[in-house]
C-alpha positions as CSV (number, residue, x, y, z in Angstrom):
1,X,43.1,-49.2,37.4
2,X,45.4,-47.0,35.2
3,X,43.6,-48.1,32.4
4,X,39.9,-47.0,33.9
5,X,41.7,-43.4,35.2
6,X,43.1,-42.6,31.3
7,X,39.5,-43.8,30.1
8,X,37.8,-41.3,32.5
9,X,40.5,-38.5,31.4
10,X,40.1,-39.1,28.3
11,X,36.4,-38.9,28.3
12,X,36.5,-36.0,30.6
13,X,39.0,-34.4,28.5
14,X,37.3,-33.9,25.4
15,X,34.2,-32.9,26.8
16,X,35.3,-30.0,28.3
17,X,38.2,-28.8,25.8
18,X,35.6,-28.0,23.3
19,X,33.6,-26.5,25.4
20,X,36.1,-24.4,26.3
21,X,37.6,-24.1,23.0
22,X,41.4,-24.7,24.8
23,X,41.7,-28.2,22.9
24,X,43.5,-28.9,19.8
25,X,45.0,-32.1,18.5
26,X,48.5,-31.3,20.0
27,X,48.4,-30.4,22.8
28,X,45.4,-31.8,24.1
29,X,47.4,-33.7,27.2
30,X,48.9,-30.5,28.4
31,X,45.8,-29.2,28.2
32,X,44.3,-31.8,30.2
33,X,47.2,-31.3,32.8
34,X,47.5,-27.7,33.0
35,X,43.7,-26.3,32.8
36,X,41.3,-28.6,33.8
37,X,39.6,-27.1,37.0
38,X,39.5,-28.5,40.5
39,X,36.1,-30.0,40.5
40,X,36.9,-31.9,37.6
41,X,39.7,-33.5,39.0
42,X,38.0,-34.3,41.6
43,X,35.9,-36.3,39.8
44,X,38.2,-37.8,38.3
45,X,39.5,-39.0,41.4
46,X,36.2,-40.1,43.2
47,X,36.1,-41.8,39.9
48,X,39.3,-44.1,40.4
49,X,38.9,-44.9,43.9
50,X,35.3,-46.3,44.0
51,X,36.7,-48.8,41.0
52,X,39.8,-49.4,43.1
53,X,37.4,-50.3,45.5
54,X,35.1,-52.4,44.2
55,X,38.0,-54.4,42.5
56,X,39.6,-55.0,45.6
57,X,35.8,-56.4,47.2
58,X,35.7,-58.5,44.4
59,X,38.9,-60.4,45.0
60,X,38.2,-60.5,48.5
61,X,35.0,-62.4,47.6
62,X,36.4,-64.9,45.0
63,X,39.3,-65.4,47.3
64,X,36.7,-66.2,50.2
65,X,34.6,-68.2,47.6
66,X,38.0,-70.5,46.4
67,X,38.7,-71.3,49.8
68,X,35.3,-72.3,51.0
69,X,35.5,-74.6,47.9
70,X,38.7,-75.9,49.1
71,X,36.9,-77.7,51.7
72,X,35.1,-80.3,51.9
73,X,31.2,-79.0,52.7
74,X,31.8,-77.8,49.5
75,X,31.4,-79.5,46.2
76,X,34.8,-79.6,45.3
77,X,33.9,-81.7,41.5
78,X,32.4,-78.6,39.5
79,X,35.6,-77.2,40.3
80,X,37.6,-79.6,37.7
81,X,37.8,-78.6,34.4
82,X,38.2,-80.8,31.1
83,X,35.5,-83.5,32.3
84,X,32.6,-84.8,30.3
85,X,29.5,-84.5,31.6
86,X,29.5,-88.2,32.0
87,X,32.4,-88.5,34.2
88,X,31.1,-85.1,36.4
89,X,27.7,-87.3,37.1
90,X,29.8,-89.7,38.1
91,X,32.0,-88.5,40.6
92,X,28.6,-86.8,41.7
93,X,27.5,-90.0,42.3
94,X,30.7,-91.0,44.3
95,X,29.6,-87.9,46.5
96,X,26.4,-88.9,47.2
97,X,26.9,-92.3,48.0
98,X,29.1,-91.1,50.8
99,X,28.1,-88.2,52.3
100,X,26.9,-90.0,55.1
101,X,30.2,-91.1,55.6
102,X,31.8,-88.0,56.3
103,X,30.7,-88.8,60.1
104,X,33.6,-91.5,60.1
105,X,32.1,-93.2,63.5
106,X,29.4,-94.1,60.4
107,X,31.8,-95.3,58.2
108,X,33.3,-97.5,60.9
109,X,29.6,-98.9,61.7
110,X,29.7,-99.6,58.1
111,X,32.5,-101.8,58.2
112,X,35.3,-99.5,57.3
113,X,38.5,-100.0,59.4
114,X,42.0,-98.0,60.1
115,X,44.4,-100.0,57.9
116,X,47.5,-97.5,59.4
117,X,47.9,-96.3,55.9
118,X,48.7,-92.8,56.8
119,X,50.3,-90.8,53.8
120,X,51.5,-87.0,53.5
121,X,49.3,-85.5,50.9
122,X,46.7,-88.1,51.0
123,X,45.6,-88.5,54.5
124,X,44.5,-91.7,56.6
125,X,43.3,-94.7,54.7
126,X,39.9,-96.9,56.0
127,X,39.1,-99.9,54.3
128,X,36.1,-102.1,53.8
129,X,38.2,-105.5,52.8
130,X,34.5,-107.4,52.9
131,X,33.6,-105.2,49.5
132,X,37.2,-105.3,48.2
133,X,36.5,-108.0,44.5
134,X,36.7,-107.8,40.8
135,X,33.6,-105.4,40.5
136,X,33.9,-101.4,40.3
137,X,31.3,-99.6,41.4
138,X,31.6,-96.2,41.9
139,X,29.0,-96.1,44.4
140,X,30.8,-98.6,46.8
141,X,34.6,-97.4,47.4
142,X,36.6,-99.9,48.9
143,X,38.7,-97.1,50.6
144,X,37.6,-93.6,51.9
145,X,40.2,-91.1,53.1
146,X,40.5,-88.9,56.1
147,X,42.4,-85.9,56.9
148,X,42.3,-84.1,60.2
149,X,40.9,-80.5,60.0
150,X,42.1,-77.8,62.2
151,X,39.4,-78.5,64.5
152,X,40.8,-81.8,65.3
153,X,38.4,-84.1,63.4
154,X,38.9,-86.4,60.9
155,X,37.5,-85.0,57.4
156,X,36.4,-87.1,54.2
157,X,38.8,-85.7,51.9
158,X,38.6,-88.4,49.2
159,X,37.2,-91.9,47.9
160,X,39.4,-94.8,46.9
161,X,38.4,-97.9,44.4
162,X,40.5,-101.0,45.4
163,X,41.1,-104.2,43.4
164,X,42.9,-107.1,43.2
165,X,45.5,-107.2,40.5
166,X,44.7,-110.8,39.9
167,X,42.3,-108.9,37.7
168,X,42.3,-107.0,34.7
169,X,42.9,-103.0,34.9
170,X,38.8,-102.0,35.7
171,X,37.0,-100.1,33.3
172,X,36.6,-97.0,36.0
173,X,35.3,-94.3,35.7
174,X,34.2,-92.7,31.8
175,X,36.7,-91.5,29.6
176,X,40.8,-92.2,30.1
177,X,41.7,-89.6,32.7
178,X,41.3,-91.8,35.5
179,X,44.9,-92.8,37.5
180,X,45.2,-96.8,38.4
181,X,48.2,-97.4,40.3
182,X,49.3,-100.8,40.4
183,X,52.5,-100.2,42.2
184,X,51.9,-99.2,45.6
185,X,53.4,-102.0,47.6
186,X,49.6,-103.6,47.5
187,X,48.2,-106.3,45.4
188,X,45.7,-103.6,44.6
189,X,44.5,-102.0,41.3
190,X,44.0,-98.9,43.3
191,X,42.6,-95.1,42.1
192,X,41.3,-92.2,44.1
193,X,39.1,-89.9,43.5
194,X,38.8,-86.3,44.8
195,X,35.2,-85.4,45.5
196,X,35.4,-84.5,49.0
197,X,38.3,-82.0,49.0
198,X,39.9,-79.7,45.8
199,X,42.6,-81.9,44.2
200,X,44.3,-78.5,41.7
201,X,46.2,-81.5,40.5
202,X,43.4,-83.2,39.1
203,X,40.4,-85.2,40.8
204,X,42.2,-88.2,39.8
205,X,45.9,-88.2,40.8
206,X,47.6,-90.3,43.1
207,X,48.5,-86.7,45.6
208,X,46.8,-83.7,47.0
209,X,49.3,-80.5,47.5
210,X,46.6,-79.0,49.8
211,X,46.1,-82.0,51.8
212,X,48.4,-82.0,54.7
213,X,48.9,-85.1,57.1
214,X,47.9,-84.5,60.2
């Protein structure tokens, strides 16, 4: 804001010191100061306000925009940064293949069950053991996780990929970033992905600061 009033003096400044023929190249601040007129100033202000006020609507629309995005209705992937556009159609796909699942009573009907893995900045695990096998396909989590919103219902917040660790570290998804744990207390290859809810700590880690147990 201080930088828009000085351009505006500025600007105003010059126009009317040689019109006036009261400006000189030292002392064309106090001149500014000490004879402008009223109206001027006045303008001047009017000026600065209506840019201190569309500023302050503008960060209260991004601010409203970021926390929509937070959520899950929104699609929290083109919020990452540093993925190739391979890995973003990816993790698109991931979306798609469960949106219906965000209804967890169709997730259950789907074979998904409560396994009581209930984790602070994760959320509450459901898992489809008949799918859990040596193949990875991104389309076909083994796990989805759950969060309850302030409403009081449970909220997709994330997809899991489970395998045994009798097999070899899976492929995943393109490129290296990607997080396979393989020492959570489960003989699991296990990775999540965070398509359903903004992860600021990457679509891939292991935690969510902004997921909450509840």
């Amino acid at each position: 804001m201080e930088n828009l009033f000085n351009d505006a003096r500025r600007h105003i400044g010059k126009s009317f010191a040689f019109r006036q023929g009261q400006f000189n190249q030292n002392s064309g601040s106090n001149w500014f100061n000490n004879s402008l007129p009223l109206s001027t100033l006045f303008i001047i202000t009017c000026i600065f306000i209506s840019a201190c006020q569309k500023q302050s609507i503008s960060s209260d629309v991004e601010q409203a925009q970021l926390s929509s995005n937070l959520k899950s209705e929104a699609n929290a992937v083109i919020l990452y940064n540093g993925l190739s556009d391979l890995t973003s159609r990816q993790l698109q796909q991931a979306r798609a293949a469960t949106a219906n699942y965000r209804n967890i009573e169709n997730a259950v009907k789907d074979g998904y069950a409560d396994i009581e893995v209930d984790v602070e900045h994760m959320g509450h695990h459901f898992m489809k053991t008949a799918i859990v096998d040596s193949v990875f396909d991104i389309r076909q989590p083994e796990i989805l996780v759950y969060n309850m919103n302030e409403k009081g219902k449970q909220e997709l917040v994330a997809v899991e990929y489970a395998i045994p660790l009798t097999y070899q570290r899976p492929e995943g998804f393109s490129g290296s970033g990607d997080v396979w744990k393989d020492d959570s207390g489960f003989p699991l290859w296990l990775l999540h992905a965070w398509v359903w809810a903004y992860n600021p700590d990457g679509v891939f880690n292991w935690t969510n600061p902004l997921v909450h147990l509840h």
